[in-house]
N, C-alpha and C positions, 0 to 999 in steps of 0.2 A: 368392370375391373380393367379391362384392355384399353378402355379409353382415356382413364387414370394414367394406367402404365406408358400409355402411347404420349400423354401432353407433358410427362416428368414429375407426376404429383406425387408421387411418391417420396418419400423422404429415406436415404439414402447415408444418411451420418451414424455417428456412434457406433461405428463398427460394424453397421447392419450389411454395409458393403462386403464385407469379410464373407458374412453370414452367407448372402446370396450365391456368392462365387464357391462357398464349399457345398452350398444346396445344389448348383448347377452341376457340377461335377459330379454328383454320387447320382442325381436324376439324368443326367445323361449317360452316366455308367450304365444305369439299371434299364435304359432305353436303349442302351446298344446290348444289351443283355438279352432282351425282350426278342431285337429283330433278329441277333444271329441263331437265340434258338431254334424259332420261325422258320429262318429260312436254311438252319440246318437241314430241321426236321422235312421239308419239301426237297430238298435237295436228295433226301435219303427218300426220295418217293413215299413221305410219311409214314415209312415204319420203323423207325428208330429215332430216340430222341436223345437229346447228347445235351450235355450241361457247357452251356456257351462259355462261361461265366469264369474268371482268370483265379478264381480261388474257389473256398467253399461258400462265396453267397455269390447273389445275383448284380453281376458287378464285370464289365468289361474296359478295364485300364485307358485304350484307348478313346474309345467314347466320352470319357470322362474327357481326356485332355485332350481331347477336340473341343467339346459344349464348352469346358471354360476359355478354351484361346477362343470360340466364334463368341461367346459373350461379351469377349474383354475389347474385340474387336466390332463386332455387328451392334451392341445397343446403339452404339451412335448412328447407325443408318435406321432405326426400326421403325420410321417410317414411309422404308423404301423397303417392301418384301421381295421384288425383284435382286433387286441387290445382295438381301440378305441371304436370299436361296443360291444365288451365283458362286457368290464369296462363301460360304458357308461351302458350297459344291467344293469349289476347287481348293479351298484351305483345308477341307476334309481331305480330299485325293491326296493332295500333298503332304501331309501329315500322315496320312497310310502307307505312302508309299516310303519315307524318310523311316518309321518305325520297324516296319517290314523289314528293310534293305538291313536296317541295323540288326535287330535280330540276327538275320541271316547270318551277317557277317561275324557279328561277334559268337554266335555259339557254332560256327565253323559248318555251315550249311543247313541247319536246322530253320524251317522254316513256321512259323505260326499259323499261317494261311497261306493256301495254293489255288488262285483263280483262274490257274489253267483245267482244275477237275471240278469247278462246281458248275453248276446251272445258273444261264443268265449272266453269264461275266466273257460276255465280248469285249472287245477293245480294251486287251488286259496289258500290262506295260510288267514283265517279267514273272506275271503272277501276283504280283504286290497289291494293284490297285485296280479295278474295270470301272465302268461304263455305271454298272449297275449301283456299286459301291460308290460313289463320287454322287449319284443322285442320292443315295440313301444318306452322304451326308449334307446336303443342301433341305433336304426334309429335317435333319434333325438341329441344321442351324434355325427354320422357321419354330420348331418348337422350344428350342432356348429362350428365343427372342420371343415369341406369340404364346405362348404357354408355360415354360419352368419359370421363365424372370416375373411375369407379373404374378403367380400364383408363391413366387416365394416372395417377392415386396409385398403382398396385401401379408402373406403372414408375418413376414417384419417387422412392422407398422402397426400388428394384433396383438404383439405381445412386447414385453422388456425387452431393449436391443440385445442384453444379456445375456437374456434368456435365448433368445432367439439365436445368438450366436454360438452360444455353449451347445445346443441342441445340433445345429446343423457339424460343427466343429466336431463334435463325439460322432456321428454318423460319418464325418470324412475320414477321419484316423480309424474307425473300424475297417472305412470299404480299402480304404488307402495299405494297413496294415495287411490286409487278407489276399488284396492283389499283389501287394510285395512279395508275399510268400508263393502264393502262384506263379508268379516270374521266374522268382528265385529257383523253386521245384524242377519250372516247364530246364530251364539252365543247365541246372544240376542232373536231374534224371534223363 
């Protein structure tokens, strides 16, 4: 499958492109879902466990629009994973840290994350963005590229572009809707 995905054999028309990029974003939501529960849950010395997730499913807003800007940006390097883990790094930090600042600023100090109080977040730039975080996204640009993209083109290409696209399309306007409202809430309350 990787070897497919790595020479361009995949076929990418009929709107399957569409497909892919709403499939990258709810898989990389639910990947950043995954580690910040993770590393809540250790952070709290494993006895408490917190629901990472920016609404009611398993779904974290930025992670989504990270995996699709390093998608939109890294397929054309993927076959340079140096690259894509560098750039995936630092386009993540920088994207945490731009989200962050905004937050802050617009809900009048309220902040979403604070990596001054957790574990493992040396070389933290206001709290917004560390050390830790910037390789966590350089890992999650290898699995955009090395894992979500080719495992949503082989299903692409397995089924009606149609279909395929309707399918991923109703899963991005669920997660999409649900973190809106989570924003909205975190805003508001």
């Amino acid at each position: 499958m990787i070897k497919k995905y790595l020479n361009n054999e995949y076929e990418t028309g009929h709107g399957r492109l569409l497909g892919i990029f709403f499939g990258v974003f709810v898989l990389g939501s639910v990947a950043g879902f995954i580690y910040e529960s993770i590393f809540q849950w250790a952070n709290l010395s494993f006895k408490t466990f917190l629901w990472a997730g920016d609404g009611f499913g398993p779904w974290v807003l930025m992670y989504g629009i990270s995996a699709v800007l390093m998608f939109a940006v890294l397929r054309y390097l993927k076959k340079q994973p140096w690259f894509v883990f560098l750039i995936g790094a630092a386009a993540g930090g920088i994207i945490q840290f731009v989200l962050g600042l905004g937050f802050y600023s617009l809900s009048g100090g309220e902040r979403l994350w604070n990596y001054r109080l957790e574990i493992l977040a040396s070389l933290n730039l206001g709290g917004f963005v560390c050390l830790r975080s910037v390789i966590v996204f350089g890992i999650l640009a290898l699995l955009v590229i090395y894992v979500f993209a080719p495992l949503l083109h082989k299903m692409a290409n397995a089924m009606k572009p149609w279909l395929f696209v309707l399918i991923c399309a109703i899963v991005f306007a669920i997660s999409v809707a649900d973190m809106a409202y989570g924003v909205v809430k975190a805003v508001i309350v």
